[in-house]
HTML snippet that shows the backbone in 3Dmol.js (N, CA, C, O; Angstrom):
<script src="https://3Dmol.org/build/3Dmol-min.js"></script>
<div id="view" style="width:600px;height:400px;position:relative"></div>
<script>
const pdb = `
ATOM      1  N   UNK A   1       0.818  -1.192   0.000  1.00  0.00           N
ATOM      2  CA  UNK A   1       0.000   0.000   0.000  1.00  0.00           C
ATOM      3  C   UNK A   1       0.866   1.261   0.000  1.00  0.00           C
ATOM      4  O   UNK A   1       1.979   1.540   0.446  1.00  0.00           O
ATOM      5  N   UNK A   2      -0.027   1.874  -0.636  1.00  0.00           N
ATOM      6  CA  UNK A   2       0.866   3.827  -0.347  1.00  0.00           C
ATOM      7  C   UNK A   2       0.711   4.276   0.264  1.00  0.00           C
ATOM      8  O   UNK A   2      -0.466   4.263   0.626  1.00  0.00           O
ATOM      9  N   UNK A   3       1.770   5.233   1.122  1.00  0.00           N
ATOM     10  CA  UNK A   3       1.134   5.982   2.432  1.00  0.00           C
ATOM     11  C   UNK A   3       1.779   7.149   2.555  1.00  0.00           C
ATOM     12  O   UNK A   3       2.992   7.311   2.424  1.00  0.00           O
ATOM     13  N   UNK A   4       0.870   8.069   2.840  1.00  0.00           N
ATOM     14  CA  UNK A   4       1.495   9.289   2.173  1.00  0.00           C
ATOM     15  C   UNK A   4       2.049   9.644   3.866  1.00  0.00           C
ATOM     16  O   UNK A   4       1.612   9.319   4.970  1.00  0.00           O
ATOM     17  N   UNK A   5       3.633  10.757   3.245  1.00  0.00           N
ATOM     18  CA  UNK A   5       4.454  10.886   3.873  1.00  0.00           C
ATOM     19  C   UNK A   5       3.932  11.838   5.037  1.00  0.00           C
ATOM     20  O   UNK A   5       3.481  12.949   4.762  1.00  0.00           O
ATOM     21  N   UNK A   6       3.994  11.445   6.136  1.00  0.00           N
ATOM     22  CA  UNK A   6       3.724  12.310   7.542  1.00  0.00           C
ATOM     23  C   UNK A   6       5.141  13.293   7.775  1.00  0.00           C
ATOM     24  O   UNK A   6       6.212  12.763   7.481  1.00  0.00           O
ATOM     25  N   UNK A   7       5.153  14.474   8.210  1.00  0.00           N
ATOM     26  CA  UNK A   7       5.775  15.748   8.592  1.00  0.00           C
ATOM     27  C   UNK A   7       6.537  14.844  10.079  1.00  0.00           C
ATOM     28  O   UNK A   7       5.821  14.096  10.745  1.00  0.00           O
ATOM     29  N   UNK A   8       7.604  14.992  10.333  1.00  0.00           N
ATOM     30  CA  UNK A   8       7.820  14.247  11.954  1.00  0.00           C
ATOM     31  C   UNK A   8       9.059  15.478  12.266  1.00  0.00           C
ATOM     32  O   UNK A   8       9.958  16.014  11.619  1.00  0.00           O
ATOM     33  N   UNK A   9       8.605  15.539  13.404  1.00  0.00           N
ATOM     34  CA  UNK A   9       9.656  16.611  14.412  1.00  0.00           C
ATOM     35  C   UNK A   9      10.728  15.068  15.452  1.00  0.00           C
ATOM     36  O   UNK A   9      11.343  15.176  16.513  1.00  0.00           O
ATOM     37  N   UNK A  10      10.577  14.058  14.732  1.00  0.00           N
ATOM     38  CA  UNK A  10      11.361  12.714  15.623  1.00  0.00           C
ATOM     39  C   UNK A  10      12.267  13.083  16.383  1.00  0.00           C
ATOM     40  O   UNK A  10      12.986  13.862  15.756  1.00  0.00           O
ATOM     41  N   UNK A  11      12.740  12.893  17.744  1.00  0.00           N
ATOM     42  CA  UNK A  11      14.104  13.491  18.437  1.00  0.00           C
ATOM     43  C   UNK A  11      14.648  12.041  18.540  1.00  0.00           C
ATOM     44  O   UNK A  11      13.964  11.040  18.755  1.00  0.00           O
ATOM     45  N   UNK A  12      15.726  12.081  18.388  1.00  0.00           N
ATOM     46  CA  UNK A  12      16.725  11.111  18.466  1.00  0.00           C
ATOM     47  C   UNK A  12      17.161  10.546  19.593  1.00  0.00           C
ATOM     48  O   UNK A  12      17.995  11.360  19.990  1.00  0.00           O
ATOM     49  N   UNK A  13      17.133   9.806  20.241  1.00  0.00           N
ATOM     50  CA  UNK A  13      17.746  10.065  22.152  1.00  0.00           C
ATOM     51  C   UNK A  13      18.312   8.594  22.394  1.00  0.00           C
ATOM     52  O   UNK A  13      17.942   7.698  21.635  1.00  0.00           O
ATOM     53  N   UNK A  14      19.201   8.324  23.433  1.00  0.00           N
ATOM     54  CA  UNK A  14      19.826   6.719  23.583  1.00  0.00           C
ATOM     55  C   UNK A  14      19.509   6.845  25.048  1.00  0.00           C
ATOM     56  O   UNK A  14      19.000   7.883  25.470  1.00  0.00           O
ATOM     57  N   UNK A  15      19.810   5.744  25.912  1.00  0.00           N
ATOM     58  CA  UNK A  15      19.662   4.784  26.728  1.00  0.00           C
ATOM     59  C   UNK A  15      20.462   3.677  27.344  1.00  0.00           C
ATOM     60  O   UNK A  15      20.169   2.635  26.757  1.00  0.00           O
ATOM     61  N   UNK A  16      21.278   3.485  28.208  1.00  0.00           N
ATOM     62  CA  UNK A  16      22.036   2.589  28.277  1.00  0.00           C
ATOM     63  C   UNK A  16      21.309   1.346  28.924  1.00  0.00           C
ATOM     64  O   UNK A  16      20.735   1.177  30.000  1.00  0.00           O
ATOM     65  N   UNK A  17      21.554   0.588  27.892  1.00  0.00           N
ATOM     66  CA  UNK A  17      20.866  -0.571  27.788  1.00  0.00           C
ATOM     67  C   UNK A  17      21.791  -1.930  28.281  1.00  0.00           C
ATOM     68  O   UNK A  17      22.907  -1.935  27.760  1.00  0.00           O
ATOM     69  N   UNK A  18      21.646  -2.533  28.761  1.00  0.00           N
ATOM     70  CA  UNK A  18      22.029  -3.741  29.975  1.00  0.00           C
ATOM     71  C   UNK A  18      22.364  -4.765  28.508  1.00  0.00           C
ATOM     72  O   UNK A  18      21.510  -4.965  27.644  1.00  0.00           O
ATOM     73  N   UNK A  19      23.851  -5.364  28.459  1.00  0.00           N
ATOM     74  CA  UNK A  19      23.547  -6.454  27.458  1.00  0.00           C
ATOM     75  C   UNK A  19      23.033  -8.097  27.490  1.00  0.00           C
ATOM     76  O   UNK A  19      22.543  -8.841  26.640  1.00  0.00           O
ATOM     77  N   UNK A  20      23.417  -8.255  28.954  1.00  0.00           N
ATOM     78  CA  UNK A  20      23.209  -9.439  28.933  1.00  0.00           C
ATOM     79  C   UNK A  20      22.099  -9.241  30.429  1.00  0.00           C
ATOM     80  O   UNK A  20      22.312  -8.932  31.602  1.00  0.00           O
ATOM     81  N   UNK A  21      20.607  -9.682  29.462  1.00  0.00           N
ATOM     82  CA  UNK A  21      19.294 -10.068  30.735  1.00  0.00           C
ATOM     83  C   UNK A  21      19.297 -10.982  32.048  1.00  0.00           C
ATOM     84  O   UNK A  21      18.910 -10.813  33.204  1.00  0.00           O
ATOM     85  N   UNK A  22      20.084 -12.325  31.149  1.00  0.00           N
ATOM     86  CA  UNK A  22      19.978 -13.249  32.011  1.00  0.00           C
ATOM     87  C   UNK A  22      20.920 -13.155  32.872  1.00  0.00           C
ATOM     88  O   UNK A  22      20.964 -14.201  33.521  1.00  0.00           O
ATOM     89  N   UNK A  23      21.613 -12.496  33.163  1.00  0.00           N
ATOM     90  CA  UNK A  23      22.738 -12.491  34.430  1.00  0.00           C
ATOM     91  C   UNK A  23      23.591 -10.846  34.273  1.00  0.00           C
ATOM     92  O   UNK A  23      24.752 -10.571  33.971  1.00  0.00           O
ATOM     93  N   UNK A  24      22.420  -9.998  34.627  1.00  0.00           N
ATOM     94  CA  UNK A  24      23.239  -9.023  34.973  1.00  0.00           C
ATOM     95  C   UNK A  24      24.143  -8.543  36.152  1.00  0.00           C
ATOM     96  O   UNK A  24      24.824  -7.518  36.184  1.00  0.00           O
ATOM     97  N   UNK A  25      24.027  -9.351  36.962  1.00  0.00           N
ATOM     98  CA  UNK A  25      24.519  -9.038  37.973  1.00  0.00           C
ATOM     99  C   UNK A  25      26.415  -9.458  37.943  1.00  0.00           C
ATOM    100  O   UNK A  25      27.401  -8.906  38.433  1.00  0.00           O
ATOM    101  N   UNK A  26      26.176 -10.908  36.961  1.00  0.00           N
ATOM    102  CA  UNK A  26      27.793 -10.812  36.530  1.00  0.00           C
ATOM    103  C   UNK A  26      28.331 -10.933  35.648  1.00  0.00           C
ATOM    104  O   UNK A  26      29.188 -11.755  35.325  1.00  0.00           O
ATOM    105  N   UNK A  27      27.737  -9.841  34.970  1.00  0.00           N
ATOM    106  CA  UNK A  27      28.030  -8.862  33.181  1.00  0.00           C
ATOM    107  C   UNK A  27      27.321  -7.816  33.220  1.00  0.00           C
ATOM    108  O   UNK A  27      26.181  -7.657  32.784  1.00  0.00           O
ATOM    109  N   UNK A  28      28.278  -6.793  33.964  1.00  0.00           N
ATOM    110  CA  UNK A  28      27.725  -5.491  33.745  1.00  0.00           C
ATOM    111  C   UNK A  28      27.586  -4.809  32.625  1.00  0.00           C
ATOM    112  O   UNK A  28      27.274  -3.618  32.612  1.00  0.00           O
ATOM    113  N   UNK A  29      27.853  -5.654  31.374  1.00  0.00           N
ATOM    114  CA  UNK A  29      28.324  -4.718  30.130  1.00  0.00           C
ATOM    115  C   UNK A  29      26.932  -4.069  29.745  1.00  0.00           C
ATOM    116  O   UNK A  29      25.802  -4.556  29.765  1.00  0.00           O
ATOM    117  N   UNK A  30      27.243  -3.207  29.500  1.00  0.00           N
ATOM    118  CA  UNK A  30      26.208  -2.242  28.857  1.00  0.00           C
ATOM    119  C   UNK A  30      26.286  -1.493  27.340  1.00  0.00           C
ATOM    120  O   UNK A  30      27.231  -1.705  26.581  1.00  0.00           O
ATOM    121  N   UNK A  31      25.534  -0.884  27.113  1.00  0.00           N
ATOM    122  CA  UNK A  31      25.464  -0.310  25.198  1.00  0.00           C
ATOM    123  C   UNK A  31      24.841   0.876  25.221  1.00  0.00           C
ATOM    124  O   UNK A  31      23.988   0.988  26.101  1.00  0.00           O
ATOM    125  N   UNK A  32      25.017   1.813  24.502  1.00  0.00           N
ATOM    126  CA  UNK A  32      23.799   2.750  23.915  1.00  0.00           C
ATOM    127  C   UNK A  32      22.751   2.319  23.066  1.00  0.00           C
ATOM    128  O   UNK A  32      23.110   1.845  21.989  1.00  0.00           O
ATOM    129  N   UNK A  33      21.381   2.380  23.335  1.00  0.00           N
ATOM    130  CA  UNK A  33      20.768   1.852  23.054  1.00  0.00           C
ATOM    131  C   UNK A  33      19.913   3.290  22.056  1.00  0.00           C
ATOM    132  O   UNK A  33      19.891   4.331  22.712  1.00  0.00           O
ATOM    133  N   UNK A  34      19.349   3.389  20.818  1.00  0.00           N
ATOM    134  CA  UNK A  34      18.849   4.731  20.210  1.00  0.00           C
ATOM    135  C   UNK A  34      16.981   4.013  19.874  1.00  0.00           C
ATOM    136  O   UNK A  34      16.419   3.028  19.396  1.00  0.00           O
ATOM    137  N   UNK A  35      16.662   5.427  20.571  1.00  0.00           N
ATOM    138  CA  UNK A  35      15.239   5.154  19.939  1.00  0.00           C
ATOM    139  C   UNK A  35      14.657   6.513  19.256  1.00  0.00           C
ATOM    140  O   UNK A  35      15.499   7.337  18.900  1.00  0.00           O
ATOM    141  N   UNK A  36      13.338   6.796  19.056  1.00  0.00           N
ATOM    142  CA  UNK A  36      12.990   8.065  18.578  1.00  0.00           C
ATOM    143  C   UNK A  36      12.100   7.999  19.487  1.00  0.00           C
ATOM    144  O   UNK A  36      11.650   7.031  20.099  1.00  0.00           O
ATOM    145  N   UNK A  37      11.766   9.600  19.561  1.00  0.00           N
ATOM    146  CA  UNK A  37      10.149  10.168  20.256  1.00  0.00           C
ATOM    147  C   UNK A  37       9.420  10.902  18.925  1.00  0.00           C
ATOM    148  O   UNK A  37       9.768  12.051  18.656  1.00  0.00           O
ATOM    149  N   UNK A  38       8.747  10.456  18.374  1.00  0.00           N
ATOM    150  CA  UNK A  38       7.487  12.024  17.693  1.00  0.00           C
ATOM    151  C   UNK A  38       6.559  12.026  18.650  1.00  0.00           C
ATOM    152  O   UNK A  38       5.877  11.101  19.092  1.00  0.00           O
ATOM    153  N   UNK A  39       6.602  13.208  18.938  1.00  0.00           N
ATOM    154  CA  UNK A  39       4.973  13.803  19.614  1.00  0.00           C
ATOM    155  C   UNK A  39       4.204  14.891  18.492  1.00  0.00           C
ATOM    156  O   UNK A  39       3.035  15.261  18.601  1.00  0.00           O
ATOM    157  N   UNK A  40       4.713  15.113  17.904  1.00  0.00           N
ATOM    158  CA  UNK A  40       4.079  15.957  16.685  1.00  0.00           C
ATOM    159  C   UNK A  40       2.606  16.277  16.537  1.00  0.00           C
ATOM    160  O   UNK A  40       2.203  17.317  16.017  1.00  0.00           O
ATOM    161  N   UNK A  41       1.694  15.161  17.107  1.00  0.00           N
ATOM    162  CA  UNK A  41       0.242  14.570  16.979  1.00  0.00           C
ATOM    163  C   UNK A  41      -0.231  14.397  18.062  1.00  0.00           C
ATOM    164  O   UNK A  41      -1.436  14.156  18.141  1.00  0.00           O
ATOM    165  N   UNK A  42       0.671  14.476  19.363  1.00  0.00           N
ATOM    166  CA  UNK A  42       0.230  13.560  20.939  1.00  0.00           C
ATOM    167  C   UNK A  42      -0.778  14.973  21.170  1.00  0.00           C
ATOM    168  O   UNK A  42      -0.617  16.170  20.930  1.00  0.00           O
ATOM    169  N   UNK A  43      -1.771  14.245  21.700  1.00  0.00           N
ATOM    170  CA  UNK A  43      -2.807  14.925  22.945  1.00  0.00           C
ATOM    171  C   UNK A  43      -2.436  14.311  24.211  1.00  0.00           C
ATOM    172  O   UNK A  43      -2.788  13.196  24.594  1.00  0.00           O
ATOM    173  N   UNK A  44      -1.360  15.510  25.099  1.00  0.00           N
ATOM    174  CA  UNK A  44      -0.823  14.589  26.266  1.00  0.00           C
ATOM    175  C   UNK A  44      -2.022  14.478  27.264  1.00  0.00           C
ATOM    176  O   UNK A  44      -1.742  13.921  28.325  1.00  0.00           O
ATOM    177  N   UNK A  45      -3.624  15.018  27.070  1.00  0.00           N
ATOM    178  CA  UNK A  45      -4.762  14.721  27.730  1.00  0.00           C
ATOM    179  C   UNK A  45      -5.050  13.222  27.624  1.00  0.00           C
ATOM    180  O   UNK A  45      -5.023  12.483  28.608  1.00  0.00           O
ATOM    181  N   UNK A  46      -5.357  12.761  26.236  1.00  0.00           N
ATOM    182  CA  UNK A  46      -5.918  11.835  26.114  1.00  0.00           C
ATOM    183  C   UNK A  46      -5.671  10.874  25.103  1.00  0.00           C
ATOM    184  O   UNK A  46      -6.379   9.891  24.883  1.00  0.00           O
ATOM    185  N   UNK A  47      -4.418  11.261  24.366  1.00  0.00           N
ATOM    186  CA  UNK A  47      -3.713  10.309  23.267  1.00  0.00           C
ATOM    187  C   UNK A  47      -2.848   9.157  23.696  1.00  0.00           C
ATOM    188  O   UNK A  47      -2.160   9.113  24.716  1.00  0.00           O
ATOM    189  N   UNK A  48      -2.979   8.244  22.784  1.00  0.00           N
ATOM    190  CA  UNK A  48      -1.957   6.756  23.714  1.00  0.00           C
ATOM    191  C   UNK A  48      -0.871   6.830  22.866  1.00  0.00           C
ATOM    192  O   UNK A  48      -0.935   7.411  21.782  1.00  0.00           O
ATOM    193  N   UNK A  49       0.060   6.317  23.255  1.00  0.00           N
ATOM    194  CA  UNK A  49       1.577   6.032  23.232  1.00  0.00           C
ATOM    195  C   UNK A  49       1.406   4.679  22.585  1.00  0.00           C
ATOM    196  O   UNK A  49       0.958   3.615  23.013  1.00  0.00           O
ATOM    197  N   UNK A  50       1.991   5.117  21.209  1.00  0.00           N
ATOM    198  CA  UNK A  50       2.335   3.979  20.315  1.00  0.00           C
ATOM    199  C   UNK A  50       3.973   3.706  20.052  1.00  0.00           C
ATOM    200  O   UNK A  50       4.684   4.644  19.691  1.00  0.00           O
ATOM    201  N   UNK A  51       4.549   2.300  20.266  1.00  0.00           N
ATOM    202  CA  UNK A  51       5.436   1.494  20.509  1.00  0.00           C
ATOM    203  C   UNK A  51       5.832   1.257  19.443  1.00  0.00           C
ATOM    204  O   UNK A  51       4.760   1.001  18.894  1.00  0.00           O
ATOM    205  N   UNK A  52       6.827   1.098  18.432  1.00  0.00           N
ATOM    206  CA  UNK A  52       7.476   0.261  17.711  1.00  0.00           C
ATOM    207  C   UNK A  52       8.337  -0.154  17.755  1.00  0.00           C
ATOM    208  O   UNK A  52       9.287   0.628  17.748  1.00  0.00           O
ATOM    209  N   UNK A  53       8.585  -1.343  17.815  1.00  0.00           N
ATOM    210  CA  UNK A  53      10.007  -2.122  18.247  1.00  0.00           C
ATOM    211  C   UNK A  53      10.366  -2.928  16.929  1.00  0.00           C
ATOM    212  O   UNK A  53       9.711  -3.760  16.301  1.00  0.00           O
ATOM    213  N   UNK A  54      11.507  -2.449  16.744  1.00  0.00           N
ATOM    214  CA  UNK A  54      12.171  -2.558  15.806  1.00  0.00           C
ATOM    215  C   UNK A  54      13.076  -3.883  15.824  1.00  0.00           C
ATOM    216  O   UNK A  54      13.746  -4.005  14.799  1.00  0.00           O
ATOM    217  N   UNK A  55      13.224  -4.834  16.713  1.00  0.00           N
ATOM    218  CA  UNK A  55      13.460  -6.192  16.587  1.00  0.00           C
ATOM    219  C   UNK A  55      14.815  -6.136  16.751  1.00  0.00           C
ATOM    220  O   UNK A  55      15.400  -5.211  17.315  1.00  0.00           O
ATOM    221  N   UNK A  56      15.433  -7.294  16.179  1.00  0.00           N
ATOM    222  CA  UNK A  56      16.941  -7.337  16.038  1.00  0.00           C
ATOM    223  C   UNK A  56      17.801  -6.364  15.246  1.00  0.00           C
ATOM    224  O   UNK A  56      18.912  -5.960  15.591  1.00  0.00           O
ATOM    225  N   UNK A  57      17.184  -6.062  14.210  1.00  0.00           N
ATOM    226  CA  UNK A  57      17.324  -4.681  13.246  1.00  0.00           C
ATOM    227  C   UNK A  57      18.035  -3.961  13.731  1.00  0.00           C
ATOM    228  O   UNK A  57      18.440  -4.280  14.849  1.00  0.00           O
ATOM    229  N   UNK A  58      18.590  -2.472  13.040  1.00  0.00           N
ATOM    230  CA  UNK A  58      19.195  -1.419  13.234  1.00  0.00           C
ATOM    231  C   UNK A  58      17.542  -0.421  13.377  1.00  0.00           C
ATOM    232  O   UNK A  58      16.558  -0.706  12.694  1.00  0.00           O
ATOM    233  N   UNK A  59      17.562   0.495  14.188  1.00  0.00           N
ATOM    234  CA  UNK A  59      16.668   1.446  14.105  1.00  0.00           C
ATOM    235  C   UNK A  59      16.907   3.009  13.078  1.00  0.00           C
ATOM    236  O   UNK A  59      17.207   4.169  13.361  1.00  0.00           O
ATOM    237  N   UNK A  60      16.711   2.558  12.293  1.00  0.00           N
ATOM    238  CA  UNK A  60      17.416   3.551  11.037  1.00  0.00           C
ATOM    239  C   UNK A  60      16.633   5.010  11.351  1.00  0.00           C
ATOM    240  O   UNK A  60      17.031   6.082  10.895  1.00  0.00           O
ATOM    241  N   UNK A  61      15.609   4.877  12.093  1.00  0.00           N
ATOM    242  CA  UNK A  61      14.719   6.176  11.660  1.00  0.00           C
ATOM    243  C   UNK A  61      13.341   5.979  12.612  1.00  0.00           C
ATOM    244  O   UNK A  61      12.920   4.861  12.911  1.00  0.00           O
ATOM    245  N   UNK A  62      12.707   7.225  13.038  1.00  0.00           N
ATOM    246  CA  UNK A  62      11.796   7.202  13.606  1.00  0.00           C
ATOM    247  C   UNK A  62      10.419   5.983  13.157  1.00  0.00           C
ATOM    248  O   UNK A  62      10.635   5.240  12.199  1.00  0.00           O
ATOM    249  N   UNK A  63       9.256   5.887  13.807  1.00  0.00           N
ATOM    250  CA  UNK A  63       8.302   4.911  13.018  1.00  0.00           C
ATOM    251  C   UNK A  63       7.672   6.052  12.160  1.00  0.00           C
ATOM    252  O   UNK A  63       7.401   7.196  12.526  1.00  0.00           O
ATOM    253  N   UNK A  64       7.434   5.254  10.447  1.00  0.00           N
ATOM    254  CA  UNK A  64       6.526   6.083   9.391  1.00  0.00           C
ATOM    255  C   UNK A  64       5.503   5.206   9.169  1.00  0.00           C
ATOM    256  O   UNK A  64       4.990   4.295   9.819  1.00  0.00           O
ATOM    257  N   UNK A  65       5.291   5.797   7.875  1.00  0.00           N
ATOM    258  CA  UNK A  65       4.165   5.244   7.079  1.00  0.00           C
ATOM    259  C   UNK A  65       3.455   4.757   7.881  1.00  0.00           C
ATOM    260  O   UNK A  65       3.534   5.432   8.907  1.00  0.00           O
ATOM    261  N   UNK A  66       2.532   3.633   8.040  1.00  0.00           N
ATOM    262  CA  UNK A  66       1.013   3.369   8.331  1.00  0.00           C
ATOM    263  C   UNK A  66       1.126   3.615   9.635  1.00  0.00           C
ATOM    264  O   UNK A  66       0.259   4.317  10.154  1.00  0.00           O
ATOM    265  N   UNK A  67       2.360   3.022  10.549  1.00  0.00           N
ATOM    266  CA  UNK A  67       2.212   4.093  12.307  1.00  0.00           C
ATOM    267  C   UNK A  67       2.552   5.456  12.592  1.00  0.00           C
ATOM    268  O   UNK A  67       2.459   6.136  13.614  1.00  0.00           O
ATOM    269  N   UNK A  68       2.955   5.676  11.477  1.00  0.00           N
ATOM    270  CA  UNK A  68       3.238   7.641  11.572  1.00  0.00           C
ATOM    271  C   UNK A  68       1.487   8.228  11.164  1.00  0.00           C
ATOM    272  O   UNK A  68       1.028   9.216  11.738  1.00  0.00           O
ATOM    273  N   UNK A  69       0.617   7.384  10.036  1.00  0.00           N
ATOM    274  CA  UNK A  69      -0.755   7.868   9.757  1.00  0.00           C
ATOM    275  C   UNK A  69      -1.862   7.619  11.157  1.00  0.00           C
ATOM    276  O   UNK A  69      -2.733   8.420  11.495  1.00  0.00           O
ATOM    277  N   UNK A  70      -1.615   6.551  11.705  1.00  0.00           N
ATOM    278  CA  UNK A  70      -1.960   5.798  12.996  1.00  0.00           C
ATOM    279  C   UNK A  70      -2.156   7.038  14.152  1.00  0.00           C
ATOM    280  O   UNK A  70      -3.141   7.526  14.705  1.00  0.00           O
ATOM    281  N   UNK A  71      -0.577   7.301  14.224  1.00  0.00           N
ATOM    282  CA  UNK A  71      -0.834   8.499  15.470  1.00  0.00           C
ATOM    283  C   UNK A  71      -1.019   9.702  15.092  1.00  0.00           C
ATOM    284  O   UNK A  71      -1.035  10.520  16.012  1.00  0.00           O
ATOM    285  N   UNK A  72      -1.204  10.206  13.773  1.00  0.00           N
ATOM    286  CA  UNK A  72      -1.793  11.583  13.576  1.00  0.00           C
ATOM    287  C   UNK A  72      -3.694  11.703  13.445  1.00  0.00           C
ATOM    288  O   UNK A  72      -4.476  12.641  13.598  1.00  0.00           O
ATOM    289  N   UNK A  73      -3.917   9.818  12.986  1.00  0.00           N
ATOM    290  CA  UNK A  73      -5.722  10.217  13.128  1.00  0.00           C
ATOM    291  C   UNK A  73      -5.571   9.666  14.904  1.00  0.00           C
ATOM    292  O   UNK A  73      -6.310  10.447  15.503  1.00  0.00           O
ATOM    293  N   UNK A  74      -5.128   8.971  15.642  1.00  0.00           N
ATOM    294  CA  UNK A  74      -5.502   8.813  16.781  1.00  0.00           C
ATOM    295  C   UNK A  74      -4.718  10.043  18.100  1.00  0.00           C
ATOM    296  O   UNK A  74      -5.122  10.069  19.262  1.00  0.00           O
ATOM    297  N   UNK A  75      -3.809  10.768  17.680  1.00  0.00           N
ATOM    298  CA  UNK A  75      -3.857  11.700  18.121  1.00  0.00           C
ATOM    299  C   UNK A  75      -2.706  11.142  19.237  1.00  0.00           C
ATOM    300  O   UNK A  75      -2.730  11.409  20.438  1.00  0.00           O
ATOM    301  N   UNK A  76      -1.710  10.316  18.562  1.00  0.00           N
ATOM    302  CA  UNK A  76      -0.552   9.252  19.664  1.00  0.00           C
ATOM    303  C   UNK A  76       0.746   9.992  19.492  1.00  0.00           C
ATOM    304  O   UNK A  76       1.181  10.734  18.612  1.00  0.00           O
ATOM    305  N   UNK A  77       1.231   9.525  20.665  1.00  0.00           N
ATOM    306  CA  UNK A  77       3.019   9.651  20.423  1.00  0.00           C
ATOM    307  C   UNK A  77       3.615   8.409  20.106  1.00  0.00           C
ATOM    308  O   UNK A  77       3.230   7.380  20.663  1.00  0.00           O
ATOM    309  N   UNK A  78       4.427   8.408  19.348  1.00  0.00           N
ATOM    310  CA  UNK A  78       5.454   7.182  18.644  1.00  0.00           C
ATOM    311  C   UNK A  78       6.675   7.382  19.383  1.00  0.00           C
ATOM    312  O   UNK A  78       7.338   8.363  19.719  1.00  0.00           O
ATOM    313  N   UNK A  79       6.789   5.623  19.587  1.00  0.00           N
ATOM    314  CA  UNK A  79       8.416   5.747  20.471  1.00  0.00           C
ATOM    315  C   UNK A  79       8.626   4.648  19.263  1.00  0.00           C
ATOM    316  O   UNK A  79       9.718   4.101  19.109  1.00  0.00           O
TER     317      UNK A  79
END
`;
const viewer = $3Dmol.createViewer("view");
viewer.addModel(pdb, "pdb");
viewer.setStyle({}, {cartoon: {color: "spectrum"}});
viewer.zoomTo();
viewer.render();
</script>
């Protein structure tokens, strides 16, 4: 499908992220971890917070197309 291109103010931001779950306590190693915020669309009254997790992947870029159209008719923020 086509989806026409949404306007995004995305901020870029990291996180230090824990590498190993199952035994952090003896592997402290840690990473920068990068995600995006758009609020471009959020109603911080009454809009929900939409998630995209980007998997094993590289996170190249904020979420578009059909979840960037998603939170501008529902009125969400995209992480």
């Amino acid at each position: 499908p086509q989806f026409r291109e949404i306007e995004t103010n995305a901020e870029k931001l990291w996180f230090t992220q824990i590498l190993d779950h199952k035994a952090p306590l003896e592997n402290a190693a840690t990473y920068q971890q990068k995600y995006y915020v758009n609020d471009k669309y959020w109603d911080e009254v009454s809009g929900p917070i939409f998630l995209s997790i980007q998997g094993e992947g590289p996170c190249n870029g904020p979420p578009g197309g059909f979840m960037a159209e998603l939170a501008q008719q529902y009125k969400a923020k995209l992480i």
